[in-house]
C-alpha positions as CSV (number, residue, x, y, z in Angstrom):
1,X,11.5,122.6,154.1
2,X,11.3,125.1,151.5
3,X,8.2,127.5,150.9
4,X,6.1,126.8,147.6
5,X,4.5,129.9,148.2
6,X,7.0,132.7,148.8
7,X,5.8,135.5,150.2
8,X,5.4,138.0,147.4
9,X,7.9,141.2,146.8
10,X,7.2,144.1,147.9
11,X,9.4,146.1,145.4
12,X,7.6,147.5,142.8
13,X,9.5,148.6,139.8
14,X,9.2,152.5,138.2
15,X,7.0,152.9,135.6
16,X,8.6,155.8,133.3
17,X,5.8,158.7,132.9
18,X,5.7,160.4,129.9
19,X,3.5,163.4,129.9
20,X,1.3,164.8,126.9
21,X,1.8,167.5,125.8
22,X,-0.6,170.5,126.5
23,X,-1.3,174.3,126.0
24,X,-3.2,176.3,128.2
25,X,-2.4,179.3,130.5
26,X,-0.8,177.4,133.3
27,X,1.6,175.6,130.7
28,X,2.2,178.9,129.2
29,X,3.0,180.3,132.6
30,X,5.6,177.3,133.2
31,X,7.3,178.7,129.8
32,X,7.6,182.1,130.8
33,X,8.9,180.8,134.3
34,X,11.3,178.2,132.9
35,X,12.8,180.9,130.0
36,X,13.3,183.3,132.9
37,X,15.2,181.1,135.5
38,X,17.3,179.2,132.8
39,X,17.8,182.9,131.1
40,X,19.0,184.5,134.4
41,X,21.3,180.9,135.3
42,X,23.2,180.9,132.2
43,X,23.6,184.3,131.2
44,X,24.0,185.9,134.9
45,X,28.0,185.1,134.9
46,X,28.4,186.8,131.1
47,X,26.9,190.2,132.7
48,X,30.3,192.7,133.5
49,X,30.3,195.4,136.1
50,X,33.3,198.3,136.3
51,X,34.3,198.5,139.5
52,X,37.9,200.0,139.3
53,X,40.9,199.1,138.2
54,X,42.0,196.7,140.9
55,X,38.8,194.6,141.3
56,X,36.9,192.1,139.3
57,X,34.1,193.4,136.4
58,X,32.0,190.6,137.0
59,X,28.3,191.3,138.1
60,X,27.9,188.9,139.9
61,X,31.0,186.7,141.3
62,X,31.9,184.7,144.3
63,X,35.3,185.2,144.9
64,X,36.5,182.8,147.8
65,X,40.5,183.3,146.8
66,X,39.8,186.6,148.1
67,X,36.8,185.6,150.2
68,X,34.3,188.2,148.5
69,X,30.6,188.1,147.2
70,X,30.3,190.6,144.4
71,X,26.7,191.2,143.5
72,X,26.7,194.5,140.7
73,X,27.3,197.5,142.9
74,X,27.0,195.6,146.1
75,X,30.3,193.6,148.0
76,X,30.3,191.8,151.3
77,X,32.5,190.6,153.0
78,X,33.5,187.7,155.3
79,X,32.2,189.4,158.5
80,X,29.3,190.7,156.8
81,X,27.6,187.1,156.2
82,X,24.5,188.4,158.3
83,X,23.4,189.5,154.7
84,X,23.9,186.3,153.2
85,X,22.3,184.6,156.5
86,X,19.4,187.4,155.9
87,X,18.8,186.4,152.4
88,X,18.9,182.9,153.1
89,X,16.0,183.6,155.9
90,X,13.8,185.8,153.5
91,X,14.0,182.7,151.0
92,X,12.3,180.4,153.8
93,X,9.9,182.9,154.8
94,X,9.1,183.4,151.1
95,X,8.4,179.6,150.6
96,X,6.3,179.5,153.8
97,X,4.2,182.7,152.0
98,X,3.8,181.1,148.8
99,X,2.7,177.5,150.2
100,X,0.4,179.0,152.5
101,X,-1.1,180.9,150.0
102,X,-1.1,178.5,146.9
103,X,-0.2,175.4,148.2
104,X,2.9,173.4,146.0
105,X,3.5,176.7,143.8
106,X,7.3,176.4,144.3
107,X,7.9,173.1,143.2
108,X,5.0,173.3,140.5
109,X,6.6,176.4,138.8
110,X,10.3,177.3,140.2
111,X,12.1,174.2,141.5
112,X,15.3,173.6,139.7
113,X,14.2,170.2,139.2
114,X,11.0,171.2,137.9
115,X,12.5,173.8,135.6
116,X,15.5,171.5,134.4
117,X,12.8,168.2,134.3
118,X,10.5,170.0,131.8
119,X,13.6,171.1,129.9
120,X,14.2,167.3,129.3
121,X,10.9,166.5,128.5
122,X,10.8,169.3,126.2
123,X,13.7,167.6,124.7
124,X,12.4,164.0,124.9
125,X,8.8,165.6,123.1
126,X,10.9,167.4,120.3
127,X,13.2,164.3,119.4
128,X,10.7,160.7,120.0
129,X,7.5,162.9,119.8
130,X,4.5,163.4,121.9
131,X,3.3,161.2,124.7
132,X,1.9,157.8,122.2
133,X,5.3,157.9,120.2
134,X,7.4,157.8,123.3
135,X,4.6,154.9,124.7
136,X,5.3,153.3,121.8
137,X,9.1,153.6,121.7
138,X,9.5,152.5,125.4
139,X,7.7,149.3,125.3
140,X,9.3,148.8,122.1
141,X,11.6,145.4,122.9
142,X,14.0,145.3,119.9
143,X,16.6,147.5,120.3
144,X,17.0,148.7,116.0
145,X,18.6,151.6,113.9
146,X,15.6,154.1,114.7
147,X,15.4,153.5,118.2
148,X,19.0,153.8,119.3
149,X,19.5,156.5,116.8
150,X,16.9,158.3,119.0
151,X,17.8,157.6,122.1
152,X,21.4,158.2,121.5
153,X,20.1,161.7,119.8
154,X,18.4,162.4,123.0
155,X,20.9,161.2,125.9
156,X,23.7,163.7,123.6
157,X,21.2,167.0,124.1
158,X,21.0,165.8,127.9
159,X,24.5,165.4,128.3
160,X,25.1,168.7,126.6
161,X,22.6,170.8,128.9
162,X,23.9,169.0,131.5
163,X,27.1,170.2,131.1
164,X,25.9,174.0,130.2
165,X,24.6,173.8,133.4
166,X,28.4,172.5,135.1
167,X,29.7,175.2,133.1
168,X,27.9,177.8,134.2
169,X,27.8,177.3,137.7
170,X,31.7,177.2,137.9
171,X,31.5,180.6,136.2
172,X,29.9,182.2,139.4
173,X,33.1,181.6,140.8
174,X,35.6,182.5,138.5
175,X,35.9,185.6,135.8
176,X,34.0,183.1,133.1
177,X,35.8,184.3,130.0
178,X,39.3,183.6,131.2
179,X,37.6,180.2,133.2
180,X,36.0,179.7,129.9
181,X,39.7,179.9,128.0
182,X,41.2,178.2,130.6
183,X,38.6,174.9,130.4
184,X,38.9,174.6,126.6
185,X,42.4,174.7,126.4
186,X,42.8,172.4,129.1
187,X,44.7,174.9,131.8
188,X,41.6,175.2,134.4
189,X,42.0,174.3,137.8
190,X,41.0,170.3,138.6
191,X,38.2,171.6,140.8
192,X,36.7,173.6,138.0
193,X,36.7,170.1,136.0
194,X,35.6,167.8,138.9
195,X,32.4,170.4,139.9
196,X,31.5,170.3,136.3
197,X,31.7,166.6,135.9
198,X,29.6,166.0,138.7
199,X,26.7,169.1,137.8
200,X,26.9,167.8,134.3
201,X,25.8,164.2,136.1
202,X,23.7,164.6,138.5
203,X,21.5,167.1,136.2
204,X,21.9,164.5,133.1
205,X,20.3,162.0,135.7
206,X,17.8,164.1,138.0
207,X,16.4,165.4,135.2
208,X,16.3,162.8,132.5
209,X,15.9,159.3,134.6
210,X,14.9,160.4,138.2
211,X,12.5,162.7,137.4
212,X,9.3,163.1,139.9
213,X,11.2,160.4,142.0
214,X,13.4,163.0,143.3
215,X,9.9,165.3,144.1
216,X,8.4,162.4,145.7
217,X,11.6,160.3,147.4
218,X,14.4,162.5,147.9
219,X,13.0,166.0,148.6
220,X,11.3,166.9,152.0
221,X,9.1,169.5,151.5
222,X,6.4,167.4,150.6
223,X,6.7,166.0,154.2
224,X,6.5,169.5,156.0
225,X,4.9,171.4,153.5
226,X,1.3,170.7,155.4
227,X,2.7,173.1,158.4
228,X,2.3,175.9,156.4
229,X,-1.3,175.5,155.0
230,X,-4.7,175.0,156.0
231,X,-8.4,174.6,154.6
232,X,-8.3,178.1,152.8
233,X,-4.8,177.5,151.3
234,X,-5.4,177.3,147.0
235,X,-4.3,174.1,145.7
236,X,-5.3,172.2,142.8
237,X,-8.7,169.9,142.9
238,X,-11.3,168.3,141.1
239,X,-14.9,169.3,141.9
240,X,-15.6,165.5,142.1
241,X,-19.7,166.6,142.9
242,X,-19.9,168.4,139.8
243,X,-17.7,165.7,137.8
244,X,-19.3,162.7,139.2
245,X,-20.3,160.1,138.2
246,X,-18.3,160.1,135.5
247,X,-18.3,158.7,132.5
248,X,-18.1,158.7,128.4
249,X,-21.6,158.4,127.7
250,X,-23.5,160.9,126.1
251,X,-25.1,164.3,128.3
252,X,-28.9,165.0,128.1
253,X,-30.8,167.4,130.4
254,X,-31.8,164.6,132.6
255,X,-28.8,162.9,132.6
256,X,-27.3,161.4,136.0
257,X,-23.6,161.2,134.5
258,X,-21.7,164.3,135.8
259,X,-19.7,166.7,133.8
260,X,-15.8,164.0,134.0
261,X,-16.4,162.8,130.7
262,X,-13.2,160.2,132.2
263,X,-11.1,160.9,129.4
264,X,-7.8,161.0,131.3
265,X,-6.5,164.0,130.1
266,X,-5.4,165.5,133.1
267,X,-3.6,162.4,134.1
268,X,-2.1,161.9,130.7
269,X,-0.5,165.5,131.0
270,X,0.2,165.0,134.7
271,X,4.3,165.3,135.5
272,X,4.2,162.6,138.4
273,X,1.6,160.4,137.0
274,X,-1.0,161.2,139.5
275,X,-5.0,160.8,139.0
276,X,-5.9,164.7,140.7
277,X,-9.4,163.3,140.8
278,X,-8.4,160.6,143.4
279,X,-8.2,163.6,145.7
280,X,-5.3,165.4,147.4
281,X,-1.7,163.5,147.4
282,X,1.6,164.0,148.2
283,X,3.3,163.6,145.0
284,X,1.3,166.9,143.5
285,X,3.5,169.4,143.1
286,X,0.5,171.5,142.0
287,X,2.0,173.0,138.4
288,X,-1.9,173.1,137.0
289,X,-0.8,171.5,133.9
290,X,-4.4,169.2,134.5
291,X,-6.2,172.1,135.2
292,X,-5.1,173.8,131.1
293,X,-6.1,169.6,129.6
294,X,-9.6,170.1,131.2
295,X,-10.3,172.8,130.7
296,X,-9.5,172.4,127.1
297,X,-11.6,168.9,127.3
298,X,-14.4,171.1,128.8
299,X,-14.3,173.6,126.4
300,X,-14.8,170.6,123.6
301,X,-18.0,169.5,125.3
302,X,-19.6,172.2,126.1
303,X,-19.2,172.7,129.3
304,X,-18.0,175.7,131.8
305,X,-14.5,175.2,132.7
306,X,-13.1,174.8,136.4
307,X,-13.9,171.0,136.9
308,X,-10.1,170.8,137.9
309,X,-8.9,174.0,139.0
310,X,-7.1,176.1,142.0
311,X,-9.8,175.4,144.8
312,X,-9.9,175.8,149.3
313,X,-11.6,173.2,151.1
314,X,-13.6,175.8,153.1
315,X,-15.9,176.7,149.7
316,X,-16.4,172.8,149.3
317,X,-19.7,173.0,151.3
318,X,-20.4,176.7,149.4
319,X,-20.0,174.9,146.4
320,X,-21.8,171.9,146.9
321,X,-24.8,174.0,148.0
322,X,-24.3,175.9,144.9
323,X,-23.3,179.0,146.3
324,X,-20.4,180.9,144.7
325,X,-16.8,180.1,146.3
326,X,-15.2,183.6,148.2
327,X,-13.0,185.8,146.3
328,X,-9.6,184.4,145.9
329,X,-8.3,187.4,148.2
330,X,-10.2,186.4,150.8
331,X,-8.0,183.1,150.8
332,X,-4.9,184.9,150.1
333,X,-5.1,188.0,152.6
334,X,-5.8,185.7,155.9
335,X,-3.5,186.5,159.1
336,X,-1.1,183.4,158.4
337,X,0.0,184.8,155.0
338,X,0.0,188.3,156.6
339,X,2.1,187.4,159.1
340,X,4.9,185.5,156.8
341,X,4.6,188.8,154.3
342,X,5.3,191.0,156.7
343,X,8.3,189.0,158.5
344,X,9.7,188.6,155.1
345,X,8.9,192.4,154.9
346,X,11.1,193.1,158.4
347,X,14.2,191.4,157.3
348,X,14.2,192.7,154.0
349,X,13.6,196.5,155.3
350,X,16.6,195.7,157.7
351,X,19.0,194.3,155.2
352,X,18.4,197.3,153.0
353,X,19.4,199.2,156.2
354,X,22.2,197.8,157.3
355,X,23.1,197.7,153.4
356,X,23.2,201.8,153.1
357,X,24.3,202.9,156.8
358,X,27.5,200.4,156.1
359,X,30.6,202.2,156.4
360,X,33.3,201.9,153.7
361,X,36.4,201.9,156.1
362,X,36.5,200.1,159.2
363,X,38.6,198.9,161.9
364,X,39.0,196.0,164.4
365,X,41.4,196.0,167.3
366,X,43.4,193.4,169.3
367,X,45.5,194.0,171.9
368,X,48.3,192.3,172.4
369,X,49.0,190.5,175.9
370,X,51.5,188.8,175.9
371,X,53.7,190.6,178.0
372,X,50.7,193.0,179.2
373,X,53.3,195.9,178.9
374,X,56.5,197.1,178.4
375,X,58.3,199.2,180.6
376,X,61.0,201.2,178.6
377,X,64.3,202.4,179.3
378,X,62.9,205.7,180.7
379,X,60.6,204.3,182.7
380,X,57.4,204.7,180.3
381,X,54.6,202.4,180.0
382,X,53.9,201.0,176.4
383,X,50.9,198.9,175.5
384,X,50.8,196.9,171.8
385,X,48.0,196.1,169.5
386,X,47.1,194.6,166.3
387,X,44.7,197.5,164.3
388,X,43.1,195.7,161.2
389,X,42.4,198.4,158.8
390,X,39.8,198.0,156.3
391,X,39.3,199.8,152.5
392,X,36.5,198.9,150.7
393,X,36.7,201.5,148.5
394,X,37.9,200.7,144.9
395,X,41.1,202.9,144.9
396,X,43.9,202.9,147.9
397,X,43.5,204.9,150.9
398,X,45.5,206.9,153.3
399,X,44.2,206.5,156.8
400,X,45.2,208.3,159.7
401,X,45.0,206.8,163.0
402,X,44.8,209.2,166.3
403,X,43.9,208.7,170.1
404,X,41.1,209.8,172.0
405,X,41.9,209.6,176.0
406,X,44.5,210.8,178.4
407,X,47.0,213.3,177.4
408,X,49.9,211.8,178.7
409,X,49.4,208.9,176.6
410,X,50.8,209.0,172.6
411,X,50.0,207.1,169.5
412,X,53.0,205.4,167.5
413,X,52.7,203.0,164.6
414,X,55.2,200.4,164.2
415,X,58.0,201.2,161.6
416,X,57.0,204.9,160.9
417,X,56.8,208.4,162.4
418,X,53.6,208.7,160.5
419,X,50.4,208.8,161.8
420,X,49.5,207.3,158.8
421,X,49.1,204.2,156.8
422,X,48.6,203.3,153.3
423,X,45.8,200.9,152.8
424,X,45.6,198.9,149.3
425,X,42.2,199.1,147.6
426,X,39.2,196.8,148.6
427,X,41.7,195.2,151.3
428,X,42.3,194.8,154.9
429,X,45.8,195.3,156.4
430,X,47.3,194.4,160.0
431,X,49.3,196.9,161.8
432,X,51.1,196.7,164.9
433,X,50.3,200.0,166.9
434,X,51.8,201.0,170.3
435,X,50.1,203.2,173.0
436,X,52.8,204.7,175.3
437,X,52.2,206.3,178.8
438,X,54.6,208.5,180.0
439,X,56.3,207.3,183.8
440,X,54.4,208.4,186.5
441,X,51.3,209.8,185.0
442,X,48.1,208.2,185.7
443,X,47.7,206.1,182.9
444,X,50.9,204.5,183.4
445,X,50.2,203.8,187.5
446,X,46.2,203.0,186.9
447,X,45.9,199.2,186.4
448,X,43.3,200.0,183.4
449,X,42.5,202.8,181.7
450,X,39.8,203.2,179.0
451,X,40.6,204.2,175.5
452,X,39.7,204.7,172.1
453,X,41.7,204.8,168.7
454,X,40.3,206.6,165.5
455,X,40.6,205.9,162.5
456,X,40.4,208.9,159.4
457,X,40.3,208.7,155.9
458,X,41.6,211.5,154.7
459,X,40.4,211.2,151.0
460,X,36.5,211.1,151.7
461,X,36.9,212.2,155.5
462,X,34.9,208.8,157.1
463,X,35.7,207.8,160.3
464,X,35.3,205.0,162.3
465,X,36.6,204.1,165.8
466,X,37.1,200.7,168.5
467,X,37.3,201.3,172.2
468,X,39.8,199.2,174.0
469,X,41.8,199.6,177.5
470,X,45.6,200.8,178.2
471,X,47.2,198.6,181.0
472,X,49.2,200.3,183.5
473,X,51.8,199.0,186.9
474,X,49.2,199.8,189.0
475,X,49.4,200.3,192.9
């Protein structure tokens, strides 16, 4: 028996959200922000660095052929991904600062997706006009010249930043003009072609259809982000006791209606289609864009501005009584922020450390144990390793290798009667190094005896050292 009452769906479909347009401090702050961080992505891979004949002139590359990180006078290494790690740590600590301090300021201001989302809209605004005309377009049924001409007008600038943005990120990993040659005449690597396809989509769709979906579906932090702040944290609110009630009618001394004059200006500009007034939610990402439309609505009907505006609950009861709210450093400088500045403050003092006391030649050592020794012809004792020489200088190197222990026991390097090895520039070789004990001295009887092998470079006179161990017959 079929139901003539089926239970009703609970899908909802999306409503697109097309902001209005507005000007104001906070907008103009976005600009500045979104200039910068676009500015710095594109450009960054164009910027050239001389670092000697043999090595790349890029600023800032990631070589993984060679397994480098180039970063202007700074190179690390594969062993030296502490710094990387480091980095990575001061970027969490960061974020945990910022949103205890101000609440959603990343992902208001610096999120790729909100930087590459308001590019779009920018985009949207510039070609179908402001926030009516695009209304107007969208519900629009008939599909004629003027509104496919537009769209198609719109989805080719989309497609095109998109694939800026493939394009450059492949640069970071290749010398970008030769990459660049190489991708318009068709001789790139397939990689270089499949990571552009894919940036050039998934920007092209984040930024142009997904939107605030991605801020309030796909991304965490709105989830955690509540860890990390607490009733004096500055977020974005409406003062709904000075705003309410609201309403459009018109203000006399004695008036009961409150200052909200319910024009809908700061949803109408609002990026994820959020009423603020309704109180805090988790879809703000707190980019102030209602605080500049209020203001500005404010400022039209006379009254002070800061109806919406960067607030923490503990001045709610200050302000309701009509006392002034305490001084935004108060809120700012509270031992939680202190506490993430100066963590963020210990690992960046430590990287900067481990940055300049870093030597420039270095050396690893393996011995080889398989025998454990040799005993030669004349009865000597010989011991073999694998020394990994490393020169990260930008010119070759001769280094000279020496032994610090017993007397009786000598240094040989395989395939020379040099102490001495060539070293290529900014590159690590392997060689085979023996350690021989003469018979019957106490190395050569001693099951284990301690030693250490040096390592000189004779050009700037740096030298490093590995201790190992020199197996003997024993008893």
């Amino acid at each position: 028996m079929s139901d003539s009452n089926p239970a009703p769906s609970l899908y909802a479909a999306r409503e697109p959200i097309f902001p209005r347009r507005v000007s104001g401090k906070f907008r103009n702050l976005k600009w500045i922000i979104m200039a910068l961080t676009l500015g710095v992505y594109y450009v960054t891979p164009w910027f050239r660095w001389d670092r000697g004949p043999s090595l790349p002139d890029q600023a800032v590359l990631l070589d993984l052929a060679n397994r480098r990180f180039y970063f202007f006078w700074i190179e690390i290494w594969p062993h030296e991904f502490y710094f990387v790690a480091g980095l990575l740590i001061m970027a969490g600590l960061g974020l945990f600062l910022f949103t205890s301090a101000l609440g959603r300021v990343w992902c208001g201001y610096a999120c790729p997706q909100t930087v590459w989302t308001d590019l779009f809209i920018l985009v949207e605004r510039w070609i179908e006009g402001d926030r009516n005309a695009r209304l107007r377009l969208h519900r629009q049924k008939k599909m004629d010249f003027r509104k496919a001409r537009l769209r198609v007008t719109k989805w080719v600038v989309w497609f095109l930043i998109g694939l800026a943005t493939g394009g450059a990120w492949v640069f970071y990993f290749a010398d970008a003009p030769t990459l660049a040659h190489d991708l318009v005449t068709g001789n790139a690597h397939p990689v270089a072609y499949t990571t552009m396809l894919v940036l050039t989509g998934t920007t092209f769709f984040f930024g142009g259809f997904a939107r605030e979906q991605i801020c309030i579906y796909a991304c965490p932090w709105p989830r955690i982000q509540a860890a990390m702040m607490d009733e004096d944290t500055l977020v974005v609110g409406y003062r709904e006791w000075r705003g309410e009630p609201r309403g459009k009618g018109k203000r006399t001394s004695d008036s009961e209606l409150g200052d909200c004059i319910d024009c809908m200006a700061c949803v109408n500009v609002c990026p994820v289609g959020i009423d603020i007034r309704d109180g805090q939610q988790l879809e703000c990402i707190t980019c102030a864009l209602c605080i500049d439309a209020c203001d500005d609505m404010m400022a039209k009907v006379g009254k002070p501005r800061g109806l919406i505006d960067y607030m923490a609950l503990s001045d709610e009861t200050r302000e309701r009584s009509g006392e002034s709210p305490k001084n935004i450093w108060k809120h700012i400088l509270r031992p939680r922020t202190i506490l993430y500045t100066a963590l963020w403050s210990l690992v960046g003092f430590g990287l900067l450390f481990a940055l300049f006391i870093r030597s420039d030649i270095e050396l690893t050592v393996a011995p080889v144990r398989n025998p454990t020794f040799v005993v030669m012809s004349d009865g000597a004792i010989r011991n073999t390793y694998d020394v990994r020489l490393r020169n990260k200088h930008g010119e070759d190197r001769l280094f000279k290798l020496s032994l610090v222990g017993d007397p009786a026991m000598r240094l040989e390097i395989e395939g020379t009667q040099l102490d001495t090895v060539n070293v290529l520039a900014d590159n690590t070789q392997l060689t085979r190094v023996y350690i021989v004990a003469s018979k019957g001295t106490a190395p050569s009887t001693t099951e284990s005896t301690p030693v250490r092998i040096w390592v000189e470079d004779l050009v700037s006179g740096e030298r490093a050292y590995k201790d190992t161990t020199f197996n003997g017959q024993g008893n």
